[in-house]
C-alpha positions in Angstrom: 0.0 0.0 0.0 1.6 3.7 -0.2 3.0 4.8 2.8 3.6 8.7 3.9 6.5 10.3 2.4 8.2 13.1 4.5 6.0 15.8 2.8 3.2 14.0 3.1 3.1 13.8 6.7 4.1 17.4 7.4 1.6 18.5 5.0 -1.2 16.4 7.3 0.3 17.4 10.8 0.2 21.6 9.4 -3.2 20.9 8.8 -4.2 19.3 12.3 -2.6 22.4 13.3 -4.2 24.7 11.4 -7.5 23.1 12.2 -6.8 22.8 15.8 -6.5 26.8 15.7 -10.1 26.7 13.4 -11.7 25.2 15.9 -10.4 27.1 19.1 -11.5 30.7 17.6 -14.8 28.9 16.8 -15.3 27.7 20.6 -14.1 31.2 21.9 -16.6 33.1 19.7 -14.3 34.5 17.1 -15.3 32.7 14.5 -19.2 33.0 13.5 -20.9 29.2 12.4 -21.1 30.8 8.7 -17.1 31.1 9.0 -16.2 28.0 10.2 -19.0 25.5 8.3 -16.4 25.5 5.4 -13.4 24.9 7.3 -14.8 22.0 9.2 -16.1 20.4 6.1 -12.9 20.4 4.5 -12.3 18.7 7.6 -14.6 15.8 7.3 -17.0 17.4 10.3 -20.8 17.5 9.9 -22.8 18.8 12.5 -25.8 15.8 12.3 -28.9 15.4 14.4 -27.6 15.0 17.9 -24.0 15.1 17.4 -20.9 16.2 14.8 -19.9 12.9 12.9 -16.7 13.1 11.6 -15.8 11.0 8.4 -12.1 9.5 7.9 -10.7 8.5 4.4 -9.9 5.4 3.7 -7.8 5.7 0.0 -10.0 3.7 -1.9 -10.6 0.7 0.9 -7.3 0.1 2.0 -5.8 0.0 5.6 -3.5 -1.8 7.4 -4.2 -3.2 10.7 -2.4 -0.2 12.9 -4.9 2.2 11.3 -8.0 0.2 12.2 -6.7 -0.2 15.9 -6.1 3.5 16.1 -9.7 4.3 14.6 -10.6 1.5 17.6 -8.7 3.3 20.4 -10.3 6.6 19.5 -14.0 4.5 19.1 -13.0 3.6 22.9 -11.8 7.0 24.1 -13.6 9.8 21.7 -16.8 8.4 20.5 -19.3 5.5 22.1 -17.2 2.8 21.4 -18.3 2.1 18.0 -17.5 3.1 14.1 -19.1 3.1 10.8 -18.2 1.9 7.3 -19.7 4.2 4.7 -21.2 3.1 1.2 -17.9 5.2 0.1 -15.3 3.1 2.0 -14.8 5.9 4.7 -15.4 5.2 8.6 -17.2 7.2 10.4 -17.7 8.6 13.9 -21.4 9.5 14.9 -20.8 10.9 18.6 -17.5 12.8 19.0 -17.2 16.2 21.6 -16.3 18.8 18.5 -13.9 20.3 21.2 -12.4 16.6 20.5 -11.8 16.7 16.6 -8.3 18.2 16.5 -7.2 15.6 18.8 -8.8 13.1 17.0 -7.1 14.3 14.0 -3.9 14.1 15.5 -4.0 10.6 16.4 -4.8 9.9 13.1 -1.9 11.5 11.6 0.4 9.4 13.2 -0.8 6.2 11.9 -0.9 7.9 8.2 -4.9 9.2 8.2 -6.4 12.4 7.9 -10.0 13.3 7.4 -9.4 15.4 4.3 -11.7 15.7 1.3 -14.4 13.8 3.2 -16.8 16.1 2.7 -17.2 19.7 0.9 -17.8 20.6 -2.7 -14.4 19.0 -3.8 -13.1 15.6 -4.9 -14.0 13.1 -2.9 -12.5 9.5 -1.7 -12.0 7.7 -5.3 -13.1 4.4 -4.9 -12.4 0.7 -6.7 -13.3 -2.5 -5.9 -12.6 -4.0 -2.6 -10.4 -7.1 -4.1 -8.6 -4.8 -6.1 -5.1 -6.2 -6.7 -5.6 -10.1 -5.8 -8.8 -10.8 -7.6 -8.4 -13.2 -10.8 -9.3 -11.5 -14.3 -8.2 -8.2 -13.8 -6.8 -6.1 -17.2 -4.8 -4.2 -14.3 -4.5 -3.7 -10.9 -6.6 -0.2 -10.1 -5.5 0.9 -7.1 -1.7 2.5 -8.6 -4.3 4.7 -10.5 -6.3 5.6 -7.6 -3.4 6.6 -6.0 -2.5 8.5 -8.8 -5.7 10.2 -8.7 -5.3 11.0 -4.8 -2.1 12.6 -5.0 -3.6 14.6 -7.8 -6.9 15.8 -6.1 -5.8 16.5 -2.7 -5.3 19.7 -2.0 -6.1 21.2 -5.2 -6.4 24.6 -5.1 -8.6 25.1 -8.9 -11.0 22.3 -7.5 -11.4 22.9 -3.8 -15.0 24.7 -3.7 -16.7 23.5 -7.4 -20.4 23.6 -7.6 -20.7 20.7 -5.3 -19.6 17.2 -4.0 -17.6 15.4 -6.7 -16.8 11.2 -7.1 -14.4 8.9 -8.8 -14.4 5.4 -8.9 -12.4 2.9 -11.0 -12.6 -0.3 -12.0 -10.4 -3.2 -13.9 -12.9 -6.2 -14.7 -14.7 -6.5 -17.4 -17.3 -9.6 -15.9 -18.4 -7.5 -12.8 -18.5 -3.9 -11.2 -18.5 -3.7 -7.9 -17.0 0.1 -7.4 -21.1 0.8 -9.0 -18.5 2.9 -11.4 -21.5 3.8 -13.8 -23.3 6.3 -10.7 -20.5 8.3 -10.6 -19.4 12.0 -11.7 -16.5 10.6 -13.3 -16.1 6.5 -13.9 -13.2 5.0 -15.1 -12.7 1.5 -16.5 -9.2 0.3 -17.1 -9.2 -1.4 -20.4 -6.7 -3.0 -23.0 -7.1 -1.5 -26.8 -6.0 -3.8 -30.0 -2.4 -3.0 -29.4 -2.2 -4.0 -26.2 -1.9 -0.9 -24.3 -3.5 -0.3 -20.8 -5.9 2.4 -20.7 -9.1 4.1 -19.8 -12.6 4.3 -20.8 -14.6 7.2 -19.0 -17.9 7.7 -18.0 -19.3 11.0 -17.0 -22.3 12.5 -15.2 -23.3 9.5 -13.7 -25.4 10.1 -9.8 -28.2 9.1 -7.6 -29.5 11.5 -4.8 -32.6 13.6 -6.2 -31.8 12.9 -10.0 -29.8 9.6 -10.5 -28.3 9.3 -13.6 -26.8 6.5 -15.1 -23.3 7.8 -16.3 -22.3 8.4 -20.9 -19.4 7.5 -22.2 -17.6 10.0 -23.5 -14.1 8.6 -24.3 -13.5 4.7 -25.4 -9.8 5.1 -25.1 -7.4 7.5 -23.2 -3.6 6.6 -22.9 -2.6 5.6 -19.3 -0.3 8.8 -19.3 -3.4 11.1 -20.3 -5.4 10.5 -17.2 -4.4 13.1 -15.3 -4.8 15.7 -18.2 -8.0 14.3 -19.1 -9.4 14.0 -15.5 -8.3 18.1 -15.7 -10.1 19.0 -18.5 -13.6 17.2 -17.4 -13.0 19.3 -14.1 -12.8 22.5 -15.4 -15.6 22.0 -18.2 -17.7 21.3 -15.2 -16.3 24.2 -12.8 -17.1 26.5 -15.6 -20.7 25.3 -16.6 -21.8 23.7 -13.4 -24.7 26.3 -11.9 -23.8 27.7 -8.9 -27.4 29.0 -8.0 -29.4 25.9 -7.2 -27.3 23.2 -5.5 -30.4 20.8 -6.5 -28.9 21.1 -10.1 -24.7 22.1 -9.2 -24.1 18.2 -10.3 -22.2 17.4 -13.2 -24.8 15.0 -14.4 -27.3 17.6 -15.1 -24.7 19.6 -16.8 -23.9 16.5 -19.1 -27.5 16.5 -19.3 -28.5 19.7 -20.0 -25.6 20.0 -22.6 -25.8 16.1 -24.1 -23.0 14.1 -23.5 -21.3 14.2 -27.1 -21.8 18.7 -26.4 -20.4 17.7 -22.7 -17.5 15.4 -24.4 -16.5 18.1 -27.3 -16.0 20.6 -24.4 -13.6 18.3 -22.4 -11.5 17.3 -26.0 -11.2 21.4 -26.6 -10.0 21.6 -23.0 -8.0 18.8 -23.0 -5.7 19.8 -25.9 -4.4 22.5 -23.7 -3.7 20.4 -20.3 -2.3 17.5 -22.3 0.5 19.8 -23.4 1.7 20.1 -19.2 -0.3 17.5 -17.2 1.5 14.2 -18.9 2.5 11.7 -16.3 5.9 10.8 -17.3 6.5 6.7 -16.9 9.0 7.0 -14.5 6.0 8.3 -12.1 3.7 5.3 -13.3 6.2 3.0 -12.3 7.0 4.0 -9.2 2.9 4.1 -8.6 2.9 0.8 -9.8 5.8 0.0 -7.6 3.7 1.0 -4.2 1.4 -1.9 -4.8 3.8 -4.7 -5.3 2.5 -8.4 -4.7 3.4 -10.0 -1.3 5.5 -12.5 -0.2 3.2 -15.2 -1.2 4.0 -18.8 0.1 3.4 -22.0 -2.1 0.2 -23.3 -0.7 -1.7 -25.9 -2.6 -5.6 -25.4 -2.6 -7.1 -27.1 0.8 -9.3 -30.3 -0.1 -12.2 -29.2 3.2 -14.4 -32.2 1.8 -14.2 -33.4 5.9 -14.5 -30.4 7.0 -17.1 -29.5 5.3 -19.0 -32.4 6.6 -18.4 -31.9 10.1 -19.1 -28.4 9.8 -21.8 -27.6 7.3 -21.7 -23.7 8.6 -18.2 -23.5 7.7 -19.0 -25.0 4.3 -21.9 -22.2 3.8 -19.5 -19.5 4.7 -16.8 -20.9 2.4 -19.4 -20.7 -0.1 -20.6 -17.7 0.2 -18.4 -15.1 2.3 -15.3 -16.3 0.5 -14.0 -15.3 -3.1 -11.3 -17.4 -5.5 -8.3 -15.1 -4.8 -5.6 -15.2 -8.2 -2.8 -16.8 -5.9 -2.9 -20.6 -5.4 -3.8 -22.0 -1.9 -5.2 -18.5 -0.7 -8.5 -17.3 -0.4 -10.1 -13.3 -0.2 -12.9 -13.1 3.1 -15.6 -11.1 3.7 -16.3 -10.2 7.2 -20.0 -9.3 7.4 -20.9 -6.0 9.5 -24.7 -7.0 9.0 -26.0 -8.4 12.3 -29.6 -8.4 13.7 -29.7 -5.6 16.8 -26.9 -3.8 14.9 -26.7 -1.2 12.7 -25.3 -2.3 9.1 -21.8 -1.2 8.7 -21.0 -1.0 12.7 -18.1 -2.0 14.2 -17.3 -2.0 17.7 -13.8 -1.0 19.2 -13.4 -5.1 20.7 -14.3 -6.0 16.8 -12.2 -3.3 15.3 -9.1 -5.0 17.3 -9.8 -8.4 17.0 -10.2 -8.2 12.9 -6.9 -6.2 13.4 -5.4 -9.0 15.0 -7.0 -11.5 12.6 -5.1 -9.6 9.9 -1.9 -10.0 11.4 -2.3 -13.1 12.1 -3.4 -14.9 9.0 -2.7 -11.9 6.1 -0.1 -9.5 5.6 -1.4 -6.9 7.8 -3.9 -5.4 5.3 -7.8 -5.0 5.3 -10.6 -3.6 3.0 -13.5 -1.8 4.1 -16.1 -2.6 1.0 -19.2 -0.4 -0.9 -21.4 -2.8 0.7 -20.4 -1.5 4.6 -18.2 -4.8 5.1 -14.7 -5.7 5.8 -12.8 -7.6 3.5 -9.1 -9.9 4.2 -8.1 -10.5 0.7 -5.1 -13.0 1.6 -5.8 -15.2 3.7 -4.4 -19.1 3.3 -6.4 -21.8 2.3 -5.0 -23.3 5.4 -6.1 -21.3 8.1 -9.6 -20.4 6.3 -11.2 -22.5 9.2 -9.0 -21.1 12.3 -10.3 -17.9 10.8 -14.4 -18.8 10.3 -14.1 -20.1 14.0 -12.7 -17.0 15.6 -15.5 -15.1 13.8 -18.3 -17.5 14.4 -17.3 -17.4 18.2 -17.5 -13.1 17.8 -20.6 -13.2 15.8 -18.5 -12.0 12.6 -19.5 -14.7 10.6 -23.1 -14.9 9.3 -22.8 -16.3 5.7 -25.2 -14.2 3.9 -22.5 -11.6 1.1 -24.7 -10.6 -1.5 -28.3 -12.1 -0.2 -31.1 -10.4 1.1 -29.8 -9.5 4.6 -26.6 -8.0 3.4 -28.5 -4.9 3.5 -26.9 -1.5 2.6 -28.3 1.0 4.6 -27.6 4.9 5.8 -27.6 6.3 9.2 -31.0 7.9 8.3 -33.1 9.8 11.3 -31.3 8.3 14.0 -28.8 10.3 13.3 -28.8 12.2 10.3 -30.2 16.0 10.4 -31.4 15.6 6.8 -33.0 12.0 6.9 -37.0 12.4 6.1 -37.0 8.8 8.3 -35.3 6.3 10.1 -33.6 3.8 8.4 -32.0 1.1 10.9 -35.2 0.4 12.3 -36.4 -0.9 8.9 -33.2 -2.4 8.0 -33.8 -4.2 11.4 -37.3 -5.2 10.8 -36.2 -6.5 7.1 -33.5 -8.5 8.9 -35.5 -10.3 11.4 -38.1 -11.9 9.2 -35.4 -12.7 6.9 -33.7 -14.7 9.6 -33.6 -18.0 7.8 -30.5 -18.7 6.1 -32.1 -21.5 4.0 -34.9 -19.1 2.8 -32.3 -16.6 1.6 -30.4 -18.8 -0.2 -33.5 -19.9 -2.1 -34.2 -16.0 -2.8 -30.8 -16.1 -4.7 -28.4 -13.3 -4.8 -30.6 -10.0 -4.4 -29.6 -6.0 -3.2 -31.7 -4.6 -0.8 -30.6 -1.1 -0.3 -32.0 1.5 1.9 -31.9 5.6 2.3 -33.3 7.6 4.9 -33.9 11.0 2.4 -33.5 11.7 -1.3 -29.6 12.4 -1.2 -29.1 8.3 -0.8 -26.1 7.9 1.3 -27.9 4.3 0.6 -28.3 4.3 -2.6 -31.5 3.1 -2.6 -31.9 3.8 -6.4 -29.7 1.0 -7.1 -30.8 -1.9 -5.2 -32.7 -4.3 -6.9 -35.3 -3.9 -4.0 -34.9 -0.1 -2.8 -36.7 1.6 0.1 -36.6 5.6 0.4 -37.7 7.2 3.5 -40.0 10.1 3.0 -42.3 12.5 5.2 -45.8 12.4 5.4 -47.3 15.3 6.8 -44.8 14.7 10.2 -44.9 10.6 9.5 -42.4 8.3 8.0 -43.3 6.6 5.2 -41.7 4.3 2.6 -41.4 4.5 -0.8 -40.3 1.0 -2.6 -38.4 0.6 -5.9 -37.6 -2.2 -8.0 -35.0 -3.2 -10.5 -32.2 -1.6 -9.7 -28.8 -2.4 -10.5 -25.4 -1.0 -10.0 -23.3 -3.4 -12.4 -21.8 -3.2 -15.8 -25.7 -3.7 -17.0 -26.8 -0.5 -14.9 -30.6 0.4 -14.4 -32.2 2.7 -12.0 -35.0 1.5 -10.0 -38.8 1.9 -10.5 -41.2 3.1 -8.4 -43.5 0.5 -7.2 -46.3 2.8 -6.1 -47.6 4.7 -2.9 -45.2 4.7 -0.2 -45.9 2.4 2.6 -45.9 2.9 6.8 -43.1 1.7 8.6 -45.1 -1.2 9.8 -46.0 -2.4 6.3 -42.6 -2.4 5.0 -41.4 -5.8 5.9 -44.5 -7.6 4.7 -44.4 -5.5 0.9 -40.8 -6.5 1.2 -42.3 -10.6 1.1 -45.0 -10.2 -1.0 -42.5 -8.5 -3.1 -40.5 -11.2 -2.6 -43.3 -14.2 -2.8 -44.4 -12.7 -6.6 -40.8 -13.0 -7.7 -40.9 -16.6 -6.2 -43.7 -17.5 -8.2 -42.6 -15.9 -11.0 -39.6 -16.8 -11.8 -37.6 -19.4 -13.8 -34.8 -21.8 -13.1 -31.4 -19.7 -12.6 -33.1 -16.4 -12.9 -32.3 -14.1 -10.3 -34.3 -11.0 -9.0 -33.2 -8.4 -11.3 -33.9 -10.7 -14.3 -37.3 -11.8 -13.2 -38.1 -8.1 -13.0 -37.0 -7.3 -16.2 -38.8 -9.8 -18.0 -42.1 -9.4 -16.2 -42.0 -6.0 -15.9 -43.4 -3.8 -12.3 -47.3 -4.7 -12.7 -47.4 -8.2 -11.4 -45.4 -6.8 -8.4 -47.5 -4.0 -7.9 -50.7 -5.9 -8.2 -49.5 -8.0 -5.2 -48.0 -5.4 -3.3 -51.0 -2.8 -3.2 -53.9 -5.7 -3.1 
C-alpha cells in the first residue's frame, strides 16, 4: 500500500494544526458558524442530528491493521465505542465532543490518516473495488491509478470549492462492477485497446440523490499517461458550466445533461488539448505508482481439499461458499467479514471488533484489510490453510453470518437516527427486514438479491440502485416508505422503479415478502431478482403489493 512520504506527513500534521487553531477561535466566539462551516467540512466534520460525525478517508478501501486499531482506540476514548463503514469506503464517527476533533485528527496522523476531502464541494475518496489487486481477471491492478488520482486531487487549489460534492471510482474487470463505477461524476474502466496498451474508458455524469443518472461514455480510449490531463479537462468544463445558484442542479450530471454528452464530451477534447501539453504523467511516475502496490511474499500453498471439513461443519461449508471469493494466488482465499448483524446497525463496528479483525489480519494476512461499498470488511489474503481457524474466531464473535450478496446484506444509511437531513429512520427498517429474513435457508433460495436502503432523497444508501430499494419520505410529520424495484449498480446499470404509494413503517417488511413471494412464483430456473423483474415487468409486483 503507499506509505507517507516526508512531505506527506508534514503536510497532514500543518493541517491538524491549522484546524486545531479553526476550531479554538470557533469555541471562543471568534469565528461565527457561517465562518467555520467551510473549514470543518474540508475537515470531514458534519454537524448531524444530535451530534458532529466526523468521516475518515480510507484511500480507496485500504488500511492496514495499525490504522484500524487506532480508529478503535479513539472509538473507545472519543466516540461510544463504535465506528461506521460508509457506502464510500470511509469510517465514520457519529458521537465525537467537537472540542475533541483536533485531537482526533492528530491521532490519526500518526498512523498515516487524515479526514481530508471527506466532505465539501471537492473531490471526494476515489473508490475501486474491494479485491482490487488479488482478484483473478483483472486487465490491471486499479488501485496505482487511484493513488495516482489522490495525489492529484488532494489539495487542489482550482477544485477545492466546485459547484458541489464530486466522485471517482475505478474499476479493472470487465465480468463485474463492484465500485457501481456507472453512478459516478467521473467513472473509469481500465481497459486494454487492440495493441495491447492499458488504458481508460470514461464515463461521466453519472449520480443518484434527487436525479440519478446512469453515467455516458464520452471517451473509449485514453492513454494511461493522459489520465491526469483528461481528469483536468472534465474538471474545469464542469467548474465552468456547473450552476452555482441551485445546488439541486450544481451536479455534473445535469450539466452533461443539460448539454448532451457528445456537447459535454466536445468541451472536455477542446480543454483537453491545452492540459495535455503540461499535465502528462511521465512513466517514471507510473512506475513508481505501480511499484507502491507490489505483490506480497506469497508462500506455495496448494488449494485445501475441506471435503471433511465441510462435513463436520456444514456452517463452515456455507460461509466458504458464500463469504469467501477465489483469490488469483494458489492456496489463498479473499474473506468477507459481514458488518450485518440483527440488533446492529449495518456497517458498525465496535472498538473489541475493530481490534480483534486487526489481530486477525496480522495473524493470517499480511497486515492489510478492505473496508467494501457494501459497509463490510474484506481480508483479501488469507491461506487456504487457516480459512477455518479464521471462520471459528468469527463465528465465536458473531463476525461470521454467511449471507454476502443475499437479502440481509443490507446496505443502509444512518437515516433519522442520526442524520439532520433524513426524512426517516432507516436502521429500524433495515432491522425489521433482517428479522423476518432470519432463515439462512430461505435466503439462499431467494438467490443473490440487493436490498438497499436511504433515509432522504440524497441516498447515502443508494437506494436507487438496489434491486429492491426503500426511500424514506415524510408524510405530513410521518415516516413513510417508498419501494423501488430493479435496480442495479453493475456493468448492465438500471435505476430503480417506483412500485407505487409509499408504505408505513409497519407495512414495510410484509411488501418486502410479497415483493418477494411474486418473484418466487414468478420466476424461472437460474433467474435471479433483477432478471425476473426485467422480464415481467413492475405490474405483477404491484398488483400484489398494493392488493
Amino acid at each position: 500500500m503507499y506509505l507517507y512520504t516526508d512531505f506527506d506527513q508534514q503536510l497532514v500534521n500543518e493541517r491538524v494544526a491549522q484546524f486545531r487553531d479553526q476550531t479554538e477561535r470557533y469555541l471562543a466566539g471568534k469565528l461565527t458558524e457561517d465562518e467555520y462551516r467551510p473549514l470543518r467540512l474540508q475537515n470531514g466534520l458534519y454537524v448531524q442530528r444530535y451530534a458532529p460525525m466526523l468521516r475518515i478517508a480510507v484511500p480507496y478501501g485500504l488500511m492496514n491493521s495499525n490504522q484500524l486499531r487506532k480508529i478503535a482506540d479513539l472509538a473507545k476514548e472519543y466516540d461510544r465505542g463504535y465506528a461506521h463503514v460508509s457506502t464510500r469506503q470511509n469510517i465514520q464517527f457519529n458521537w465525537p465532543a467537537l472540542e475533541n476533533v483536533p485531537d482526533m485528527l492528530a491521532e490519526l496522523a500518526t498512523v498515516q490518516m487524515h479526514a481530508i476531502q471527506t466532505s465539501g464541494n471537492c473531490i471526494r475518496n476515489t473508490t475501486t473495488d474491494q479485491y482490487a489487486g488479488v482478484v483473478e481477471g483483472e486487465i490491471a491492478d486499479p488501485r496505482p491509478t487511484c493513488e495516482l488520482i489522490r495525489q492529484w486531487s488532494t489539495f487542489h487549489p482550482e477544485f477545492a470549492f466546485l459547484p458541489r460534492k464530486f466522485k471517482i471510482a475505478v474499476s479493472a474487470l470487465a465480468e463485474t462492477d463492484r465500485a457501481a463505477v456507472s453512478f459516478h461524476d467521473i467513472g473509469i474502466y481500465i481497459v486494454k485497446n487492440e495493441a495491447g496498451e492499458i488504458g481508460y474508458k470514461i464515463k461521466v455524469g453519472g449520480g443518484l440523490g434527487r436525479t440519478p443518472v446512469i453515467g455516458s461514455f464520452i471517451r473509449d480510449f485514453l492513454p494511461r499517461e493522459d489520465l491526469i490531463a483528461y481528469l483536468e479537462a472534465v474538471l474545469r468544463v464542469y467548474n465552468l458550466h456547473g450552476r452555482r445558484d441551485n445546488k439541486y442542479k450544481a451536479r455534473i450530471k445535469i450539466l452533461v445533461k443539460a448539454l448532451t454528452p457528445a456537447v459535454f464530451a466536445e468541451k472536455v477534447e477542446a480543454e483537453f488539448a491545452y492540459t495535455i501539453q503540461t499535465l502528462k504523467i511521465q512513466p517514471e511516475i507510473l512506475k513508481k505508482l505501480d511499484e507502491e502496490f507490489p505483490p506480497f511474499d506469497y508462500q506455495d500453498y496448494a488449494d485445501e481439499d475441506f471435503t471433511e471439513l465441510f462435513a463436520a461443519h456444514p456452517k463452515f461449508k456455507q460461509w466458504f461458499n458464500i463469504n469467501t471469493n477465489a483469490h488469483k494466488v494458489k492456496g489463498y482465499r479473499i474473506v468477507t467479514i459481514s458488518l450485518k448483524r440483527t440488533g446492529i446497525a449495518p456497517g458498525d463496528m465496535s472498538t473489541e471488533e475493530m481490534n480483534l479483525i486487526a489481530d486477525l489480519a496480522d495473524q493470517f494476512t499480511f497486515g492489510e484489510l478492505r473496508t467494501t461499498h457494501e459497509q463490510n470488511i474484506s481480508l483479501v489474503d488469507v491461506p487456504q490453510k487457516d480459512l477455518f481457524a479464521v471462520w471459528q474466531t468469527l463465528e465465536a464473535n458473531n463476525l461470521a453470518r454467511a449471507h454476502i450478496g443475499f437479502i440481509t446484506d443490507i446496505i443502509c444509511c444512518p437515516g433519522g437516527d442520526f442524520c439532520s437531513l433524513a426524512n426517516a429512520k432507516s436502521i429500524p427498517i433495515s432491522e425489521a427486514i433482517s428479522r423476518r429474513f432470519d432463515d439462512l435457508d430461505t435466503i439462499y433460495n431467494l438467490g443473490k438479491l440487493d436490498l438497499n436502503i436511504s433515509g432522504c432523497m440524497n441516498a447515502c444508501g443508494h437506494h436507487h440502485v438496489g434491486n429492491i430499494g426503500i426511500l424514506g419520505v415524510d408524510k405530513k410529520g410521518a415516516e413513510f416508505y417508498q419501494i423501488t424495484l430493479g435496480g442495479n449498480a453493475d456493468h448492465d446499470a438500471s435505476i430503480g422503479d417506483i412500485l407505487g404509494p409509499s408504505f408505513a413503517a409497519d407495512r414495510v417488511p410484509d411488501v418486502i415478502e410479497e415483493i418477494l413471494n411474486t418473484y418466487l412464483d414468478l420466476r424461472t430456473e437460474g433467474e435471479e431478482f433483477v432478471e425476473t423483474y426485467r422480464r415481467v415487468g413492475i405490474q405483477p409486483f404491484k398488483e400484489r403489493a398494493y392488493a
